[in-house]
Every structure is written in C-alpha cells, then in structure tokens.
C-alpha positions as CSV (number, residue, x, y, z in Angstrom):
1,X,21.7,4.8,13.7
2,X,20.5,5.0,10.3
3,X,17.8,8.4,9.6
4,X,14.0,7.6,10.0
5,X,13.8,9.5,6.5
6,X,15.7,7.2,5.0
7,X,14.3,4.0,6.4
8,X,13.8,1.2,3.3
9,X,10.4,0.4,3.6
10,X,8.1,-3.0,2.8
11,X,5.5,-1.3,0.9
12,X,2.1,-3.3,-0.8
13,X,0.5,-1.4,-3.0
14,X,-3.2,-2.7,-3.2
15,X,-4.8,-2.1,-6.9
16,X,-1.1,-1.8,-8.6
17,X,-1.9,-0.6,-12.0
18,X,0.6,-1.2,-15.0
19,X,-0.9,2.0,-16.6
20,X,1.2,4.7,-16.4
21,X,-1.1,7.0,-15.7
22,X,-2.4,5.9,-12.8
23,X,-1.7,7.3,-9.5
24,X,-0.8,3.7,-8.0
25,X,1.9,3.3,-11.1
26,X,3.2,6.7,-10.1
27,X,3.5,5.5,-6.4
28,X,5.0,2.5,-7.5
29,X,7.7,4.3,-9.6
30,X,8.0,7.2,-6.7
31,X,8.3,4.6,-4.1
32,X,11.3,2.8,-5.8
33,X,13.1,5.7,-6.5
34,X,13.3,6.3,-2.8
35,X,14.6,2.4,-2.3
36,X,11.6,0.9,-1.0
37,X,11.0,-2.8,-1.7
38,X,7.6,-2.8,-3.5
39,X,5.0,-5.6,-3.7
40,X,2.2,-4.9,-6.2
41,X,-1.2,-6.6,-6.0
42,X,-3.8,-7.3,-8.5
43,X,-5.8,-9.8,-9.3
44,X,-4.8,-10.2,-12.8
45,X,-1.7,-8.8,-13.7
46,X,1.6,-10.6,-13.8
47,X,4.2,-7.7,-14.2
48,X,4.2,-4.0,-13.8
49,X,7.5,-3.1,-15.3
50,X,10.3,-5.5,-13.9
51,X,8.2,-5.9,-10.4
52,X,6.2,-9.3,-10.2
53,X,2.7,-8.8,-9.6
54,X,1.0,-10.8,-6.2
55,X,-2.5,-11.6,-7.5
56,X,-4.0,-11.8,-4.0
57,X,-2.7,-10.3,-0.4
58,X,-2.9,-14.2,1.0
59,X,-0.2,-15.0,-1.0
60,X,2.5,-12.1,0.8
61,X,4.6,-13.8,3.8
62,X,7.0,-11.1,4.3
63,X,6.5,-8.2,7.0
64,X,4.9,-5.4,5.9
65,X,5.6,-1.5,7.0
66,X,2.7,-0.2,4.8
67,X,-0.2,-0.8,2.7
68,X,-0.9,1.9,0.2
69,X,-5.0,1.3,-1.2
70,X,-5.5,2.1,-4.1
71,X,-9.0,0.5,-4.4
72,X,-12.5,1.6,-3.5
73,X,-14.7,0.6,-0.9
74,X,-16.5,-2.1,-2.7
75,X,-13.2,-3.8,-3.5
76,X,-11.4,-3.4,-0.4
77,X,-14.6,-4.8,1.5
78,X,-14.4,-8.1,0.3
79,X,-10.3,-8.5,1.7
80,X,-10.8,-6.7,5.0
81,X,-9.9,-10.0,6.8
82,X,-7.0,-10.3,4.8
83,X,-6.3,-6.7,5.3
84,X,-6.3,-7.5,9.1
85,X,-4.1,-11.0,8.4
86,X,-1.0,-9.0,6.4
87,X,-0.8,-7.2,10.0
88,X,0.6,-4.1,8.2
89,X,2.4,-1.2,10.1
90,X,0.1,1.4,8.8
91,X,-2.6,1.7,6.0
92,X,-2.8,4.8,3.7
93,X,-6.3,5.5,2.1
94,X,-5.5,7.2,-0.7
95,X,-8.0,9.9,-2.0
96,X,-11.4,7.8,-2.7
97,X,-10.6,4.6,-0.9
98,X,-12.0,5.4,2.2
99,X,-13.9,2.7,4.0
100,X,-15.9,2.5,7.3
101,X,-16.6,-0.9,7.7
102,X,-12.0,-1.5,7.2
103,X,-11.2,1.9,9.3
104,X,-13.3,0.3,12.6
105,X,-11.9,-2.7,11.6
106,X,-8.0,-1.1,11.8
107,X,-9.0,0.4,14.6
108,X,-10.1,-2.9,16.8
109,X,-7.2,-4.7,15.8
110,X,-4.5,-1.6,16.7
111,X,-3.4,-1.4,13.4
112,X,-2.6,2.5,13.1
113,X,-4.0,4.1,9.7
114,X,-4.1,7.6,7.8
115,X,-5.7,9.6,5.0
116,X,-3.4,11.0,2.7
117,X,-1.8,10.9,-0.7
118,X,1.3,8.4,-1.1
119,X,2.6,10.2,-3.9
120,X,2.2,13.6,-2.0
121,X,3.7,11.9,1.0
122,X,7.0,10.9,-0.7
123,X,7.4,14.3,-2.8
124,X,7.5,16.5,0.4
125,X,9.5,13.4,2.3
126,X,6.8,12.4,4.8
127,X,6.2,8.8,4.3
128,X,8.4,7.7,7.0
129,X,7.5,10.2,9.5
C-alpha cells in the first residue's frame, strides 16, 4: 500500500505563469519536484519550461486530483462551468482567488474545496493530506 504522502498527483494549475517569480511558477516547479504530473493552463502561453501549456480547461481529458487557482475572481468567473466539467478532486484558492459565486458552485456539485497556499502546502508536506 503505497503512503498517502507520497501519492503522485494530477495537478492543473489555473493561471500557470512562465515568470519565475510568480507564485503559480513556484508551484509549478515545487509540485514537480514532489513527482506530480502537472498540467498548466493559460490562455496564451505555449511552454512554461519543458511543460506544454493547455490554453483552455475544455481541452484536459485526463482525471484530475486538484486544481490549484491561480486567478482572480473576475477570471475564474467566466470558466465556472468548466470548473464544474474537469470534475476535480479538490480546488485550492490560493491567497486572492477567492470566489463566491465558484465556492457555492463547488459546493452544489460536492466537489470538496480549501483555502490555502499550494506552495505552503507542499513545503510543510500537506498537499496530500
């Protein structure tokens, strides 16, 4: 039985950045030192590093554990039915991406979600708790 700690995740990280200093590049970097398989998205981007880029979440037909957002309100808005479609195991709002109108959305469809920090989650080894 393998550890829950160490459990290789499917991980999309919503508003990937290819700028190093952003915190969803840092996630991105973070989350594949700890072996998860990482699919960026943003809208215009191709690359971030050696990862391809998905331009929209419509386009992702694999499962996925979690969705990391990395985007305000006004843009996550605008994908919450795609959001809901992607059927995630869990959504992380990140610091500023917090959204009413998605969380009761979450909420009706069962779709479990929390407010944290992804890159404080995998430092202190509690994103797959």
């Amino acid at each position: 039985m393998s550890d829950s700690k160490t459990k290789k995740q499917t991980v999309v990280v919503l508003g990937a950045s290819v700028k190093p200093q952003r915190y969803s590049y840092k996630a991105i970097k973070l989350l594949l030192q700890n072996n998860h398989t990482v699919i960026p998205v943003h809208p215009k981007l191709t690359h971030i590093d050696e990862l391809v880029v998905v331009t929209d979440l419509t386009d992702i037909d694999v499962p996925v554990d979690t969705l990391t957002l990395y985007v305000g309100s006004e843009r996550s808005h605008p994908m919450i039915d795609d959001i809901i479609s992607l059927n995630p195991g869990r959504v992380i709002f990140n610091p500023g991406t917090e959204s009413k109108p998605l969380e009761e959305k979450l909420s009706s469809e069962g779709i479990p979600y929390i407010f944290d920090c992804t890159l404080v989650m995998l430092q202190s080894n509690q994103f797959n708790n």
